[in-house]
N, C-alpha and C positions, 0 to 999 in steps of 0.2 A: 157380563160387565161391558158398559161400553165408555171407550175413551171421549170424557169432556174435549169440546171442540173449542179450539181459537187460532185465529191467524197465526200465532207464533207458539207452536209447544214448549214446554218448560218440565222440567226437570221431571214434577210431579206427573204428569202427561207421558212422561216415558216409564218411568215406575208403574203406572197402569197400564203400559201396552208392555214390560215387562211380564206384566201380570195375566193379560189377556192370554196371551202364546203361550205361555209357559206350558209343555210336553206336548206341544203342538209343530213348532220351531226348533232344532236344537240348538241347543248351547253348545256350541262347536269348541274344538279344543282350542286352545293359545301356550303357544308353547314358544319355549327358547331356543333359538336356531345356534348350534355352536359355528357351525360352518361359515354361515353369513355373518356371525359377529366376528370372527377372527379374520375372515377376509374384508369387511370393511372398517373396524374399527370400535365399530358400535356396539351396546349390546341388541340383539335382535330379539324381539318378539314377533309369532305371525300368528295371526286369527284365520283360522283356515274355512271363512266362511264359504268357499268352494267345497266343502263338506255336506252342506244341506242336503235336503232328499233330492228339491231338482237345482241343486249343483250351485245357487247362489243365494246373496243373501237377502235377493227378494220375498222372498216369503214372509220375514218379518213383518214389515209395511204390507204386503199383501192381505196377510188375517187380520193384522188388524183394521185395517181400511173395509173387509167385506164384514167383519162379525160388529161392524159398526150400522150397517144396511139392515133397515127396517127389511118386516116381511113382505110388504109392497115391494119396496125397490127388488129383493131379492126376487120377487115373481115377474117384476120385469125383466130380469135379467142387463149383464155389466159388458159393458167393453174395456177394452184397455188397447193401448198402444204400445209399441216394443217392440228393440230389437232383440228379444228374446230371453233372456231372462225373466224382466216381469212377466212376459208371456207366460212361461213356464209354469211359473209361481202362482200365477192369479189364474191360472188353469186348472192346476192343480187344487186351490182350495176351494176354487167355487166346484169342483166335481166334490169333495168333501163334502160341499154344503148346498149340495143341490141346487145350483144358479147356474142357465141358463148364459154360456159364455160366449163372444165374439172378438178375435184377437187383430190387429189390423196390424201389418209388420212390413218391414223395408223388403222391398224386393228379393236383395242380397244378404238377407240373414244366414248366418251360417244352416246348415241343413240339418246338422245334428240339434239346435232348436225348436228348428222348425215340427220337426219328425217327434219331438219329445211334446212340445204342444199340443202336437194333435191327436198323438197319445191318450192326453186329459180330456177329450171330448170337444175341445172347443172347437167353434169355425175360426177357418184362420181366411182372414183377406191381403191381401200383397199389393203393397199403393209403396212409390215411391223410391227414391235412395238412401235417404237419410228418416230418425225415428221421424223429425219434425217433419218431412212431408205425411207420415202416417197418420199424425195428431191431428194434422188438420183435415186427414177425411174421417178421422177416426169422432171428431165434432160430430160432423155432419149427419153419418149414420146413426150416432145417438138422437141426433135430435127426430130423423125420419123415421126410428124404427122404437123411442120412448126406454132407450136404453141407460143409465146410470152409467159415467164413466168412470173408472179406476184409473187414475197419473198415472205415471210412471215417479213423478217426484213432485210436482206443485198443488202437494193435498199434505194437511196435516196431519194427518193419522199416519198416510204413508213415510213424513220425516220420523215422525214419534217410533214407529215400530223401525227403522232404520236405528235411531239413536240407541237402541237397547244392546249391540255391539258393542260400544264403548262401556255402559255399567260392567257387561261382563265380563271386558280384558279388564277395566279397573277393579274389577272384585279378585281375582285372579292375579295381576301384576299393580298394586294401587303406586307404586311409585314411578308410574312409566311419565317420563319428561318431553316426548312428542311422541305423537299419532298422524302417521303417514297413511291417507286415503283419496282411493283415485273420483275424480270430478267430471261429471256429467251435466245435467240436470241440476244438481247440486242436492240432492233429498239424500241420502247417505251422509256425506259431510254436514249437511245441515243439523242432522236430528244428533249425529255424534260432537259435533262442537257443541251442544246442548246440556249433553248429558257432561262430556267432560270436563269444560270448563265450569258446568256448574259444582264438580263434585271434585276436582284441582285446578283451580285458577291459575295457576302458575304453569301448565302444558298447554306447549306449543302444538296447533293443527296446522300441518300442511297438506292442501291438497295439491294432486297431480294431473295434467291434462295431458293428451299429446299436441306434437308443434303441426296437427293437422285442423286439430279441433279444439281450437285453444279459446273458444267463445264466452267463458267464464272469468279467464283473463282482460281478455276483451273490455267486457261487460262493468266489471269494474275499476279499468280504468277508462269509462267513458269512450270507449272508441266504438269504429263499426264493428261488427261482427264480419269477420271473413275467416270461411272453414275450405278445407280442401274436399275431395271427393270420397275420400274412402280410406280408414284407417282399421288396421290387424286388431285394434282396439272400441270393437265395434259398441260395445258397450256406453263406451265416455264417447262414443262420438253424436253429441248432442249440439245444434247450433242455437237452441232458445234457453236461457238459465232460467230456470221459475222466477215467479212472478213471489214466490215467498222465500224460496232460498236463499234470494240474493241477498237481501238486506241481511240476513241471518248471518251469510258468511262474509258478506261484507265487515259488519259486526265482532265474527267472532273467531273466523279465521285468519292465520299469521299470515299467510304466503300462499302463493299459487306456484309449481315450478312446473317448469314442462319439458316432453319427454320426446324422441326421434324413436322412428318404428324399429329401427335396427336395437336401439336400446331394450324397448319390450320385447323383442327376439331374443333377444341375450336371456333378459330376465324370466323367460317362458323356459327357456333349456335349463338356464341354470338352478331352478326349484326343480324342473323335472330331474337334473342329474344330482344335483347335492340334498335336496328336501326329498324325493322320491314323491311330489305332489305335482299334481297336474293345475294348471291355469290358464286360462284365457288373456287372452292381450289385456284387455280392462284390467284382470284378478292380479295379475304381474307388473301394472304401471308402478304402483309404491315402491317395491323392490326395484325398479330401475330406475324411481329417483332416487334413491338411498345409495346406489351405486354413482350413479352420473353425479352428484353431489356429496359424495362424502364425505371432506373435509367439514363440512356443514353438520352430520351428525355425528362424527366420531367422538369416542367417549359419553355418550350419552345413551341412554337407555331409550329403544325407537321400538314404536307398535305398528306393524303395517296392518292393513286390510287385507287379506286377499281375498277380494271378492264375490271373484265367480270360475269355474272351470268348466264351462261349457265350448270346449272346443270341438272345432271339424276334427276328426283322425288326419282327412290329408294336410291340413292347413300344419298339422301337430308335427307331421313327417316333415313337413318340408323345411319348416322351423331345425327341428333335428339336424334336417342334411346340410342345411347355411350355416349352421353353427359350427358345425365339424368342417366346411370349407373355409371359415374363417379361422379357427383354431388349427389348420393344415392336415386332419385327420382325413379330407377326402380331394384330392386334387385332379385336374385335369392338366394331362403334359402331353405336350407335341412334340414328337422325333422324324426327325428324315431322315427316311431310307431311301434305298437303292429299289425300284421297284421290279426285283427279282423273285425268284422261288427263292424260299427259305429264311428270306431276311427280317421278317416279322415275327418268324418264332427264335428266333436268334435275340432279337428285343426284347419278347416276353420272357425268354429263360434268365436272360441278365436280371431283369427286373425281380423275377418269381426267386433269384438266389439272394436276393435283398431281403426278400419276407415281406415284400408290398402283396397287396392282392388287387389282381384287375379286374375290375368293376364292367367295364365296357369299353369295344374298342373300335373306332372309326376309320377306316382305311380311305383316304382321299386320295384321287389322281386328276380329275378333272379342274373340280374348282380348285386350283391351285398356281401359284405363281414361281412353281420350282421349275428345275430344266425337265424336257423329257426323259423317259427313263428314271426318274425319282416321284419321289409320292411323299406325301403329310401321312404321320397316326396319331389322332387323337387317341390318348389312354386316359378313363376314368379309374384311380389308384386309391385305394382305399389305404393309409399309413398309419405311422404311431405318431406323425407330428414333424415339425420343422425339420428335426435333426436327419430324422429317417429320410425327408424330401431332399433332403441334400445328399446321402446318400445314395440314392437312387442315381440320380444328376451325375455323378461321378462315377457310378459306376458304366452308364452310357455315355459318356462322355470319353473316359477313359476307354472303350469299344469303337473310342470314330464316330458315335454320333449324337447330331445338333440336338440339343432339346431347350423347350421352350417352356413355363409354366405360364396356364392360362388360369384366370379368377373368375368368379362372378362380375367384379368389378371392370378387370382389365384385361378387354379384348387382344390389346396390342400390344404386349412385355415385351422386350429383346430375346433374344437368343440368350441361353446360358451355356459359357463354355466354358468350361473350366480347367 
C-alpha cells in the first residue's frame, strides 16, 4: 500500500502511513510520569519514542517514505541527509528492503550514530557543521550519481509517518490538552499537529527549539535566521524550516518556546534519574520546556515527545557529573596548607571523618600566589549535598584551615571561613 501523495498530508494520509508501518515501527509505550507530574504540576504523559529499534522516531517517516519508491527508484538507490538519526533509520529500512544507501552527515555527529549507521550497510560521507550544510551536498551527489533523496522533513510521506505518534498517544490518552514536541526541520510537529488537531481541535501544540537554534522561531516571525554553532541538541539543530512545514505549523501550531543548553542538561539527567530512560538533547527538549515554563502547564494534562536516545556515553557521563556539581553532590575545594610533611594527610583524615570521599587531589606550589612554605590543594569531593559541603568547611576550618569552593562556573569565590 502506498500513501496518496500531496503538498499538505491530512488526517486520512496519516491513517495510511499508520497502516503502512504497522509491526514494522513500534508502537512505543505512553505512559504517566507520577514523578514529573507531581514535581511540575501537571499531569505528565511521555511517548518514549527513544524506544524504537534504532533509538528514534525516524523510522516512521523513514518506511513510509521508502515503501513509497517504485522499483526503479529502489534500484537506483536513496540518499538522505542527517545528523543521525534519520540516518539510522533510513539505514536501517533500506537494508530491510534492499536499497542501495548513501548517508551525508555533519562532521560532528555524535559517534555513537555514526558507528550505528554504518552498522546498516550504508556509505556514510562527512560534509560540514550543521545538517544544512549536508543537504546541500547531499543535492549535489544525487543528482551526479542518479540517486532519489530521502528529507529528513520537507517530504510529505516523511510528515505523514511522523504524525502517526499523535494518533497513538490519543488512542491511549484521547483527553490529553497539549502536546509538547521538540522543533527542527519541523516534519515531526508538522505531521503531529495534523493528526491531532484534526482528531481534538481543542489541544494546544507546543513546539520547542533551543535559544541556539531558534530558526523556526525566526522564520515565523519574518526575521533573519541566525543560529549559533553547535548545540548538545544536535538533532533540532536545523537552520532551514521546510519549505512545507512551515505554512503547516504556522497554521496549526500554538507557540514556539525555547530552551538554554543547561536546561536540556537538566532534563537528560532528570529522565535518566527519575524516569530510568535514557535521551538525547533533542529527546529531552519538551521535558525542559514543561519545566522552564510551568506555570504555563500546570494542571493540565501535557504529552511530551521524547524523541530520540541516541546519545554518546561520554557526552551522557559528563552530563551526569554537571548535574551532580550543580546539585553539590560533586565539588572541588581549595585548602591551604603549610607545605610540610604530614599536613595533607592530616586534611584528608578531617575530610574522610566527614564521610566525603576524594575523588582527586591536586597538590600546587608553584603556580601559586601564597607565601613560601605554603601550598594550594585542590580536592575533588564527592558529597551528599549542600548540607554535607558545609560540613566539610567547618570541619577544616575549625583545624586552622582556609578553604575555598570552586564551581564550574566560578573560578574566583572568596575564601570560606567560618
Amino acid at each position: 500500500m502506498k500513501l496518496a501523495t500531496s503538498k499538505s498530508p491530512n488526517l486520512e494520509n496519516i491513517y495510511q502511513a499508520a497502516e503502512i508501518i504497522d509491526k514494522l515501527a513500534a508502537n512505543t509505550p505512553c505512559r504517566y510520569s507520577r514523578q514529573l507530574s507531581e514535581m511540575t504540576g501537571a499531569t505528565v504523559i511521555l511517548k518514549y519514542e527513544n524506544l524504537q529499534y534504532t533509538g528514534s522516531f525516524k523510522e516512521r517517516g523513514a518506511l513510509v517514505k521508502l515503501l513509497s519508491l517504485t522499483d526503479t527508484q529502489r534500484k537506483q538507490g536513496i540518499i538522505a541527509m542527517s545528523a543521525g538519526n534519520h540516518a539510522q533509520a533510513v539505514a536501517y529500512q533500506a537494508q530491510q528492503l534492499d536499497i542501495p544507501t548513501t548517508i551525508v552527515m555533519p562532521t560532528f555527529t555524535p559517534n555513537v550514530k555514526v558507528e550505528r549507521t554504518r552498522s546498516f550497510g550504508a556509505e556514510i560521507i562527512f560534509h560540514g557543521e550543521t545538517l544544512d550544510d549536508s543537504i546541500i551536498l547531499g543535492r549535489q551527489i544525487a543528482k551526479e550519481r542518479n540517486l532519489n533523496i530521502v528529507h529528513p522533513y520537507d517530504d510529505e510521506q516523511i510528515i505523514a509517518g511522523q504524525g502517526t505518534i499523535a494518533l497513538e498517544m490519543l488512542t491511549t490518552h484521547p483527553d490529553l490538552e497539549i502536546l509538547i514536541v521538540p522543533v527542527g526541520g519541523g516534519g515531526l510537529i508538522a505531521g503531529n499537529a495534523i493528526a491531532a488537531k484534526s482528531l481534538r481541535p481543542q489541544i494546544k501544540l507546543i513546539g520547542v527549539q533551543t535559544k541556539r537554534f531558534p530558526s523556526m522561531v525566526q522564520a515565523l516571525k519574518g526575521e533573519p535566521i541566525v543560529c549559533g554553532r553547535a548545540t548538545m541538541a544536535e538533532g533540532i539543530a536545523v537552520k532551514t524550516p521546510g519549505k512545507l512545514t512551515l505554512p503547516i505549523i504556522r497554521e496549526l501550531v500554538d507557540d514556539l518556546l525555547l530552551v538554554e543548553e543547561t536546561e536540556i542538561e537538566e532534563a537528560v539527567q532528570l529522565l535518566l534519574e527519575r524516569e530510568k530512560t535514557v535521551v538525547e538533547g533533542a529527546g529531552a527538549a519538551g521535558l525542559a520546556a514543561l519545566i522552564k515554563y510551568e506555570q504555563r502547564f500546570a494542571k493540565h494534562k501535557v504529552g511530551i515527545v521524547l524523541s530520540g536516545g541516541n546519545i554518546d556515553l561520554p557526552i551522557l557521563t559528563e552530563i551526569v557529573q554537571r548535574s551532580m556539581v550543580r546539585s553539590g553532590r560533586l565539588v572541588r575545594l581549595e585548602v591551604e596548607i603549610r607545605d610540610v610533611p604530614g599536613v595533607l594527610a592530616d586534611v584528608t583524615r578531617y575530610i574522610g571523618e566527614t564521610g566525603a570521599n576524594i575523588v582527586e587531589v591536586h597538590h600546587q606550589r608553584e603556580f601559586s600566589c601564597l607565601p613560601l612554605h605554603s601550598a594550594d590543594v585542590e580536592l575533588v569531593l564527592m558529597t551528599r549535598g549542600q548540607a554535607h559541603i558545609q560540613q566539610i568547611i567547618e570541619a577544616l576550618n575549625k583545624a586552622g584551615y582556609k578553604t575555598r569552593l570552586r564551581s564550574i562556573c566560578e573560578a574566583n569565590s572568596d575564601f570560606v571561613d567560618t
